[in-house]
C-alpha positions, 0 to 999 in steps of 0.5 A: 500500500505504501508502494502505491501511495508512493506511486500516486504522488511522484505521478502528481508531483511530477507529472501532472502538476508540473504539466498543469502548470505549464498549461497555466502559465507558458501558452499564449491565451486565445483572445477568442476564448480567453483563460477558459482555453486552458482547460483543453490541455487537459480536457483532449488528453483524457478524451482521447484515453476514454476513447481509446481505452475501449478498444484494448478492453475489447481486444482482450475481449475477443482474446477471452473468447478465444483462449477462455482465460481470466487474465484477458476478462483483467485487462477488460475491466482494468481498460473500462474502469480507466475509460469511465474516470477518464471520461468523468473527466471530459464530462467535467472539464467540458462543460467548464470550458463551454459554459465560458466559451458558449454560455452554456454547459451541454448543448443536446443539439450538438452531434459530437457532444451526443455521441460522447454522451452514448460513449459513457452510457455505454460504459456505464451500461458495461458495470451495470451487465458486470455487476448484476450477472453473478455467474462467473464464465458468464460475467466475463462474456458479457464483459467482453461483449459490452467491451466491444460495444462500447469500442463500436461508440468509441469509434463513432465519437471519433469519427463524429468529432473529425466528420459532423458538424458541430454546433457548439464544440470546436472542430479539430484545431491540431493543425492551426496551432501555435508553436507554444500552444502545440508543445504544452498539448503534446507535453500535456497528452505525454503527461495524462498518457503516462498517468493511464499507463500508471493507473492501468498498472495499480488497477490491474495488479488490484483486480489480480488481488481481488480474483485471488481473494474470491477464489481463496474466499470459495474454496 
């Protein structure tokens, strides 16, 4: 425990809060947007671990297919759980940039923001079918099915971010920015991308515990 505690707080104390900082401090402001877009170096980097974490859940869904072993139904729900905080996240920190941009916290007009919203839904729903099926084999196959179909919204969001139009959320902006805007979003993405890796990495080795516990706690 001491170990993990000693983890956490090198990754915020060198990792995150210096990346935070710098988002704080080093870009220029964007006059359209003022203060406010400082919340998009942290607001993308944890959309795209939300998105993206579906997809190695459902990879290892369909290993568990194929090879029935419980250490693919780990890597399943270690990659949901890290895709339901990190979209906790995108789902606070966008409505603080939007509620200072637009004037608004949610727009249920907006296409991208929509398919966002079923994102989580389906995440949501992949802990509701986990928790509610007691027998074990069977857990594991829905886990990996809601696994993949929550891959399928992940790759809707995707493409409906770079494809619809929006009416209130920006379009992609990789290409238009500054020299200084583009180092701290790509120092900010490295910075949340380790911190994924990290978290996968405490979350697995938890739900490796917790399978050892149940089966020590039936037999």
């Amino acid at each position: 425990m001491k170990n993990i505690t000693l983890i956490i707080n090198i990754i915020f104390a060198f990792i995150l809060i210096p990346v935070t900082i710098l988002a704080l401090v080093y870009p220029p402001v964007i006059v359209s947007q003022g203060q406010a877009h400082r919340i998009f170096y942290i607001h993308v980097p944890v959309a795209w671990v939300s998105m993206y974490s579906p997809i190695i859940a459902s990879v290892a869904g369909m290993l568990y297919f194929i090879t029935k072993k419980s250490f693919y139904d780990r890597i399943v729900v270690t990659s949901m759980k890290i895709a339901f905080i990190f979209a906790l996240g995108v789902v606070i920190t966008g409505p603080l940039w939007a509620s200072t941009e637009w004037g608004t916290f949610w727009n249920w007009k907006d296409p991208r923001l929509m398919s966002f919203f079923i994102l989580i839904l389906t995440i949501s729903s992949f802990f509701v079918v986990r928790n509610f099926t007691d027998d074990l084999q069977k857990k594991y196959m829905y886990s990996a099915i809601m696994a993949i179909l929550a891959t399928f919204a992940s790759v809707f969001t995707w493409f409906s971010i770079r494809i619809l139009t929006p009416d209130t959320h920006p379009g992609p902006v990789l290409h238009t920015m500054s020299p200084e805007i583009k180092r701290t979003f790509w120092l900010s993405v490295l910075g949340y991308h380790f911190f994924f890796l990290v978290m996968f990495y405490l979350t697995y080795q938890y739900e490796k515990i917790q399978e050892l516990y149940q089966q020590l706690k039936h037999h």
